[in-house]
C-alpha positions as CSV (number, residue, x, y, z in Angstrom):
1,X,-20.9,46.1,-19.8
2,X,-21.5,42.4,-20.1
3,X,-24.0,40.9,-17.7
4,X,-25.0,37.1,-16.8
5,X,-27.7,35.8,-13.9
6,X,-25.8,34.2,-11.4
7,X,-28.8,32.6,-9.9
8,X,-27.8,34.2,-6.4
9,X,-29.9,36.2,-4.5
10,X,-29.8,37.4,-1.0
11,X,-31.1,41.4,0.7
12,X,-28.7,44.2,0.2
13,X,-28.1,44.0,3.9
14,X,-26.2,40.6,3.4
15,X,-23.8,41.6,0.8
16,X,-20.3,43.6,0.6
17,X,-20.3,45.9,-1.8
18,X,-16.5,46.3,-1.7
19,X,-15.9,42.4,-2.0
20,X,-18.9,41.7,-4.0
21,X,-19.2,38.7,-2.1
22,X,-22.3,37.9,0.4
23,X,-21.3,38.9,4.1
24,X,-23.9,37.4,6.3
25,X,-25.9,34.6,5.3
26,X,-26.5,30.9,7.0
27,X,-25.1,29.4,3.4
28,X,-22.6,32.1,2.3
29,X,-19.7,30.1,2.0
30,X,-21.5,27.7,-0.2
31,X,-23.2,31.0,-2.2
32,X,-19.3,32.5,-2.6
33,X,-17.7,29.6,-4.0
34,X,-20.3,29.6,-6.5
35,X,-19.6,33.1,-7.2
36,X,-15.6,32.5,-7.3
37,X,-16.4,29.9,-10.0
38,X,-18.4,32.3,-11.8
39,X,-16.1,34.8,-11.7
40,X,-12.9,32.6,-12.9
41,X,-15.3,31.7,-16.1
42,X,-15.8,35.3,-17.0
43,X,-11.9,36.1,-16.9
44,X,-11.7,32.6,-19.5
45,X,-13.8,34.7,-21.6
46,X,-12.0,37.8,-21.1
47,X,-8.6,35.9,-21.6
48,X,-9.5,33.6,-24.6
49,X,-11.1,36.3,-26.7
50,X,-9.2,37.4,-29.7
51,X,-8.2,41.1,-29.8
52,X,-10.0,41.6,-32.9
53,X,-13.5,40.4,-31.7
54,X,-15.5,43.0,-29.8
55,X,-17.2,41.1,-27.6
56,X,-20.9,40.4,-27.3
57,X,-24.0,39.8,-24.1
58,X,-24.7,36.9,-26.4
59,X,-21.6,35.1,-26.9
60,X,-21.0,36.3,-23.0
61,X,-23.8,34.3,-22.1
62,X,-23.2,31.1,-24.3
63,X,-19.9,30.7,-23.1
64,X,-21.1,30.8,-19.7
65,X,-23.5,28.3,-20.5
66,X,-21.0,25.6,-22.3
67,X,-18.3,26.3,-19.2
68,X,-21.3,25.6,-16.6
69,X,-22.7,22.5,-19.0
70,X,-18.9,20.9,-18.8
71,X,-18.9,21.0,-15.1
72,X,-22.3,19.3,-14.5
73,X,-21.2,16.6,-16.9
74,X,-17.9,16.5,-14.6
75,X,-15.9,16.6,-18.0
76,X,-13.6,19.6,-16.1
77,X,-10.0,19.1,-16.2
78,X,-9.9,18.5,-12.6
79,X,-13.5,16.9,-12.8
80,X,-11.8,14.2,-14.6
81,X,-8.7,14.0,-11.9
82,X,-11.1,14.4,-9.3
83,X,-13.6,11.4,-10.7
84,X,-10.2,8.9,-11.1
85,X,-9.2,10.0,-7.5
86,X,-12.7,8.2,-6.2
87,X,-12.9,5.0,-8.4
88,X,-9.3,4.1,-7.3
89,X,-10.6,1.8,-4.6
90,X,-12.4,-0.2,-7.0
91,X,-9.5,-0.2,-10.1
92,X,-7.3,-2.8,-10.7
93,X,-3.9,-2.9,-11.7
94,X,-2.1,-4.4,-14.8
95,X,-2.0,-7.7,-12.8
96,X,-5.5,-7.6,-11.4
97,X,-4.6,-6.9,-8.1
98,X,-6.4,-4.5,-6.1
99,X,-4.4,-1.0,-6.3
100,X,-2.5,-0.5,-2.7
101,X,-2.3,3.1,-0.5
102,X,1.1,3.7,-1.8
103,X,-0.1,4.0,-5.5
104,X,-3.3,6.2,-4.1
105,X,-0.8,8.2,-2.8
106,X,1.2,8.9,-5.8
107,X,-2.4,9.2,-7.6
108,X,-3.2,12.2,-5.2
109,X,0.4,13.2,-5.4
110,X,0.0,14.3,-9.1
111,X,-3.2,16.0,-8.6
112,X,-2.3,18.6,-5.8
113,X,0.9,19.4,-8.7
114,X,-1.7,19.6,-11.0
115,X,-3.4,21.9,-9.0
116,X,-0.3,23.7,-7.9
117,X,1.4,24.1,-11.5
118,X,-1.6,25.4,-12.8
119,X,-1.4,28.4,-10.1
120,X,2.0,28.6,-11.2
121,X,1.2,29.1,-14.7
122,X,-1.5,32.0,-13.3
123,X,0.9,34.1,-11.5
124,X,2.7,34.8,-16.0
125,X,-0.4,34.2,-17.9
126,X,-4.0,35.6,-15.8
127,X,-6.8,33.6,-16.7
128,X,-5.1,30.2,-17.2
129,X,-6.2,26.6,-16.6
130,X,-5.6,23.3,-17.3
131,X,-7.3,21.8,-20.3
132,X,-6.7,18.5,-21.9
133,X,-7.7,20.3,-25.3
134,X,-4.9,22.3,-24.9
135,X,-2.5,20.5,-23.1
136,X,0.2,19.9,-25.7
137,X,3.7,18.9,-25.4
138,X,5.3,22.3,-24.6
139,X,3.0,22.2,-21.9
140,X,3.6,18.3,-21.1
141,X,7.7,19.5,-20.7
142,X,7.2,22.2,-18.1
143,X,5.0,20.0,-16.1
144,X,7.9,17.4,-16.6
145,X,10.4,20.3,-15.4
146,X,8.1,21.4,-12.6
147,X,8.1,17.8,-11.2
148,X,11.7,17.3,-11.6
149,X,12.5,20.4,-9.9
150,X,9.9,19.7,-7.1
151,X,8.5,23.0,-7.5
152,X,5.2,21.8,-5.7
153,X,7.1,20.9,-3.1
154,X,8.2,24.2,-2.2
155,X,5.7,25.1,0.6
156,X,6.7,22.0,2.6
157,X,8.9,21.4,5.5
158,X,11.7,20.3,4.2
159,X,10.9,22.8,0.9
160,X,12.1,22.3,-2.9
161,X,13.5,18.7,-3.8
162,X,14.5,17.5,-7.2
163,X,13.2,14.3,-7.6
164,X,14.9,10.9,-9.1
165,X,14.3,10.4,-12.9
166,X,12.1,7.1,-12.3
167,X,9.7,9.0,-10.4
168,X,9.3,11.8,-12.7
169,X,8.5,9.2,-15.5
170,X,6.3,7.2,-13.1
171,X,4.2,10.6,-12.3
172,X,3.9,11.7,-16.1
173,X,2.4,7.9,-16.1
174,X,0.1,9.0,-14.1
175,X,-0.9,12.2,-15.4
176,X,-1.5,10.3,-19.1
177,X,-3.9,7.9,-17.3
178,X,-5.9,11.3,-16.5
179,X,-5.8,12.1,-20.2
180,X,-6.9,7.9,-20.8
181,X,-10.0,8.6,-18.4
182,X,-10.7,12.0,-20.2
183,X,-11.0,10.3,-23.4
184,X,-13.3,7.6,-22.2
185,X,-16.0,10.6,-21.5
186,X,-15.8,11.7,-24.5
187,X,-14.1,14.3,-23.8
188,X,-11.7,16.1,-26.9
189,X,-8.3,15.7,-25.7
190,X,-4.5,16.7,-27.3
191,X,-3.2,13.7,-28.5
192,X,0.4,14.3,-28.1
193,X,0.8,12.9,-24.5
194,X,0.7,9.2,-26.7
195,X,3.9,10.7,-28.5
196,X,5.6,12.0,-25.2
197,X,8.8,10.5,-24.0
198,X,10.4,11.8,-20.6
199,X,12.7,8.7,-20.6
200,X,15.1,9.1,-23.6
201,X,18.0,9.7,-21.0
202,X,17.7,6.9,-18.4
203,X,19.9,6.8,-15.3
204,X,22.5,4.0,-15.8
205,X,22.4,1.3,-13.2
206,X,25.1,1.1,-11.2
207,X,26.1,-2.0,-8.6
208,X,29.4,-3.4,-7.1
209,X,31.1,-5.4,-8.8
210,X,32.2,-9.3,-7.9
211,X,35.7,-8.3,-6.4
212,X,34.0,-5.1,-4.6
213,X,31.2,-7.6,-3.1
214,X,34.2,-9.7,-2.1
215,X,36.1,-6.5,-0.4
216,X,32.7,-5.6,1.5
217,X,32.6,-9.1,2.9
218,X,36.2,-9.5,4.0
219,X,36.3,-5.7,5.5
220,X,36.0,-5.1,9.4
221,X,34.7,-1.1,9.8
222,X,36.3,1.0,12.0
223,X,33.1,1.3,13.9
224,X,29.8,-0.5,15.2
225,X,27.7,2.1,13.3
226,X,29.5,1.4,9.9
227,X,30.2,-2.6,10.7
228,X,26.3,-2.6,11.2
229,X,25.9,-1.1,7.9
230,X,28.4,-3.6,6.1
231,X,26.2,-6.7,7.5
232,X,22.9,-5.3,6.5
233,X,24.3,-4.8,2.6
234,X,25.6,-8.0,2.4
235,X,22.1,-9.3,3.0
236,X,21.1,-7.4,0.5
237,X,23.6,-8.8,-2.1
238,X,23.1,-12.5,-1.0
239,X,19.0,-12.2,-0.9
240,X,18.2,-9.3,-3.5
241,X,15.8,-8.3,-0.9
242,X,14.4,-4.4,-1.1
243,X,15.7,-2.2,1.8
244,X,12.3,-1.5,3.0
245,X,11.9,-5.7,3.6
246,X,15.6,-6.0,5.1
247,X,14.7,-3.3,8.2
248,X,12.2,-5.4,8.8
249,X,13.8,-8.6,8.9
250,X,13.4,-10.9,12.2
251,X,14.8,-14.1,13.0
252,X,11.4,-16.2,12.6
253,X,11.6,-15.3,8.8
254,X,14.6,-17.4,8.6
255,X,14.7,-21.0,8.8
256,X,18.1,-22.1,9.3
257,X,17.8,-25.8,9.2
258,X,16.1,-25.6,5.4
259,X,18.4,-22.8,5.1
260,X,15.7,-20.2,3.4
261,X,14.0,-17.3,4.2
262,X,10.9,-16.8,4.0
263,X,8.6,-13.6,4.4
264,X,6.2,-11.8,2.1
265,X,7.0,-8.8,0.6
266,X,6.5,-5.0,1.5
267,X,6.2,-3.5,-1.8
268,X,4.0,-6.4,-3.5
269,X,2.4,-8.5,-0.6
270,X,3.6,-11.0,-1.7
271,X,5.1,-14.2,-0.4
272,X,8.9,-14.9,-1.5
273,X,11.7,-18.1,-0.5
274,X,15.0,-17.3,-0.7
275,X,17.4,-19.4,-0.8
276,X,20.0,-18.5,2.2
277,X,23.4,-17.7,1.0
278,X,26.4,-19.5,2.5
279,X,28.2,-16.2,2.9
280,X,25.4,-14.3,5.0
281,X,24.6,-18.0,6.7
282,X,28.2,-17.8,7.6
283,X,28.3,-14.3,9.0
284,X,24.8,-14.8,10.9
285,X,26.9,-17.9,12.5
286,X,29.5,-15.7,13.8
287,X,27.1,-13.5,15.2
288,X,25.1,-16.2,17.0
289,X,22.4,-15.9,14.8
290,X,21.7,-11.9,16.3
291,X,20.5,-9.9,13.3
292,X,22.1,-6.7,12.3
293,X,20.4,-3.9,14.0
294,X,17.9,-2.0,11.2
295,X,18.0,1.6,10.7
296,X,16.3,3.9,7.4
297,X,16.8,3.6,4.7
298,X,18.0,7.8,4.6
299,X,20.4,6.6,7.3
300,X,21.6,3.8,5.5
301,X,22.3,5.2,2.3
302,X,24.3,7.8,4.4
303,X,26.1,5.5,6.6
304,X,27.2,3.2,3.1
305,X,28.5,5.8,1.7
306,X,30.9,6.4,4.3
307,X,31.8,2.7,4.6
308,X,32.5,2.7,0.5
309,X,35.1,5.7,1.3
310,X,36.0,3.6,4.0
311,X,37.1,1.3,2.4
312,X,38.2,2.8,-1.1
313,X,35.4,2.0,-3.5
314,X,36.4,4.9,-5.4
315,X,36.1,3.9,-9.4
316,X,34.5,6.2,-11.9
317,X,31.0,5.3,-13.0
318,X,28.4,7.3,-14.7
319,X,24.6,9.0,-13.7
320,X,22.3,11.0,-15.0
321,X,21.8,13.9,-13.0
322,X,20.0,17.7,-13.1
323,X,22.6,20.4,-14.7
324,X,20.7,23.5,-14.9
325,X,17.7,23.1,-16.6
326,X,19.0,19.9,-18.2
327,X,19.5,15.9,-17.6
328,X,22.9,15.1,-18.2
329,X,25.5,12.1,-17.8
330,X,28.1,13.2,-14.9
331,X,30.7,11.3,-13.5
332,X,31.2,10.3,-10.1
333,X,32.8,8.0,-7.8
334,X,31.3,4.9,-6.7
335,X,31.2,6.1,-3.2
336,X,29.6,9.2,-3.6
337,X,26.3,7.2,-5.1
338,X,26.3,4.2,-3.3
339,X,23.0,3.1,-2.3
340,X,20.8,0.5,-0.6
341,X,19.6,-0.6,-4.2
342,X,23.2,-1.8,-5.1
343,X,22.5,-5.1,-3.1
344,X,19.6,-5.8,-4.7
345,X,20.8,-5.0,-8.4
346,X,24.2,-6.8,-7.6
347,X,22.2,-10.0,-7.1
348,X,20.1,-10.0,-9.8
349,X,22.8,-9.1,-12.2
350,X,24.8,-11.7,-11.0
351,X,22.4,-14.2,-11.8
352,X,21.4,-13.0,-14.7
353,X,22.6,-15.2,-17.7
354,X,23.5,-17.9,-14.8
355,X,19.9,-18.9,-13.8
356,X,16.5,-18.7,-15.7
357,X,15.4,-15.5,-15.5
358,X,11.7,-16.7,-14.0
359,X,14.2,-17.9,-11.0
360,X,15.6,-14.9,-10.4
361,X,12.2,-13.2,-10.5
362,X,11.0,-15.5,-7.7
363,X,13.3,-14.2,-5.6
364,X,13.2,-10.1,-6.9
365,X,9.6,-9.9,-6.4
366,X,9.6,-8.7,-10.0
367,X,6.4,-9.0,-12.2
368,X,7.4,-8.6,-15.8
369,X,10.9,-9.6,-17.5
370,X,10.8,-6.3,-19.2
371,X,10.6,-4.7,-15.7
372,X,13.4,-7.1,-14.8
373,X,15.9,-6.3,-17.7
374,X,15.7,-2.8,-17.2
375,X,16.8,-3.4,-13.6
376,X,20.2,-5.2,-14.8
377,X,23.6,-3.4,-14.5
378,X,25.6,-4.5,-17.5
């Protein structure tokens, strides 16, 4: 029987011997968790043990002792997450610009998966935890799978989503500026995440196409909900603006006597002038200047769908999608995926090879011309 001093002591009459955990005591909670931690390091040493070594008080104790030295120095697995998580406020980004909530968010996202794909990985293999020693590429692909499926996602209300290709390989960003961090302490890491590539299969980029624009514009919808729908795309197409920028269009943003509009930017905070279109000045003018009403995006996407079939926007085009356990290229209509990002894509890829790219930037709210590029539709 192995033994080690957990430091912990409190009279007989304050612990439960069936739980092995103290019952009554002002600071048991804080006394138990140091306990639990104590006695997840003993089952590492249980689990990591090879068969063929008997196992010894000694190397008991020292192993305890290198486990227990690694989380004062905060060089943990989740240490590390955990240390990241707190300096974000003071981080900047690649553009040395203070990083917003919304990237926090995604930051904190990827940690509680962390969290919740290593208690995933417990329920097959007892004893396990994250390392980034040990975390190598077989386990980098079924934390790529586990995001893509949405498994940590599963206890929510709305329960087990897949998630959108861009926003796997955004996450796995993430998790490999957790392994950047890790390295800075001086911490051994698995160097494979440099070699790791989630983005071999890319979704293609789909928009409308000049002669589809021009049957969206000339259509009438069969009703107010899908006629308000039309009007709010075609802003899109003629501006390039995001979706989340169009619902929160007013009138003051507009100037109709320079004919530009004006208004800074959801996503980046920053300030953009757009030149207005003659074809949305037009159809402002026939509806005295009244904005189309905004509704969500979820909504929206819904609603232009519907207007598409509507109106026969049914030509083959090409997306990657989950099959299985697998990304793969399926076909589908042009209806069936149409989306408030097809304004935005249309424009740019309109322009593109027509205006300076730096132009078209201006208006896209785009930082890089890589990041630009791989937004074109060829």
């Amino acid at each position: 029987q192995l033994r080690y001093n957990t430091g912990v002591h409190v009279l007989a009459a304050q612990w439960d011997k069936k739980k092995m955990r103290v019952s009554t005591y002002p600071e048991k909670n804080v006394l138990n968790g140091k306990l639990s931690n104590l006695a997840t390091i003993a089952r590492e040493y249980e689990d990591t043990l090879p068969l063929t070594e008997i196992p010894t008080q000694e190397g008991f104790k020292n192993f305890f002792w290198v486990k227990l030295k690694l989380i004062d120095e905060g060089k943990t697995f989740f240490a590390v997450v955990d240390n990241v998580l707190e300096n974000l406020s003071t981080r900047e980004n690649r553009n040395h610009e203070v990083i917003t909530e919304k990237t926090m968010k995604k930051y904190k996202l990827v940690a509680e998966a962390l969290h919740k794909f290593e208690d995933e990985k417990r329920k097959v293999h007892k004893g396990f935890y994250l390392d980034f020693k040990t975390f190598d590429t077989k386990l980098l692909k079924e934390f790529d799978w586990f995001l893509t499926e949405g498994k940590d996602k599963a206890d929510s209300k709305r329960g087990m989503r897949p998630r959108a290709h861009n926003t796997v390989v955004r996450y796995m960003e993430i998790l490999f500026c957790f392994f950047c961090a890790a390295e800075r302490k001086g911490i051994e890491i698995c160097k494979d995440f440099q070699e790791y590539d989630n983005s071999k299969i890319r979704p293609q980029n789909v928009t409308i196409t000049d002669e589809e624009f021009s049957q969206i514009y000339e259509y009438r919808a069969s009703n107010e909900r899908l006629e308000n729908v039309r009007q709010l795309f075609i802003i899109a197409c003629t501006t390039g603006l995001r979706y989340s920028d169009i619902e929160t269009l007013r009138s003051d943003h507009i100037n109709y006597v320079e004919g530009v509009i004006q208004r800074i930017q959801h996503k980046t905070n920053q300030t953009v002038n757009i030149a207005l279109n003659p074809l949305s000045a037009k159809m402002l003018q026939e509806n005295h200047y009244i904005l189309p009403t905004p509704i969500c995006n979820q909504d929206f996407n819904r609603y232009l769908k519907e207007l598409f079939h509507e109106i026969g926007l049914a030509r083959n085009v090409q997306i990657s999608r989950i099959v299985g356990k697998k990304r793969e290229i399926v076909d589908y209509k042009l209806y069936e995926v149409a989306s408030s990002k097809m304004g935005r894509r249309y424009l740019c890829s309109s322009l593109a090879g027509k205006v300076p790219d730096r132009t078209i930037m201006a208006m896209s709210g785009h930082h890089s011309v890589s990041a630009f590029h791989s937004y074109l539709c060829n």
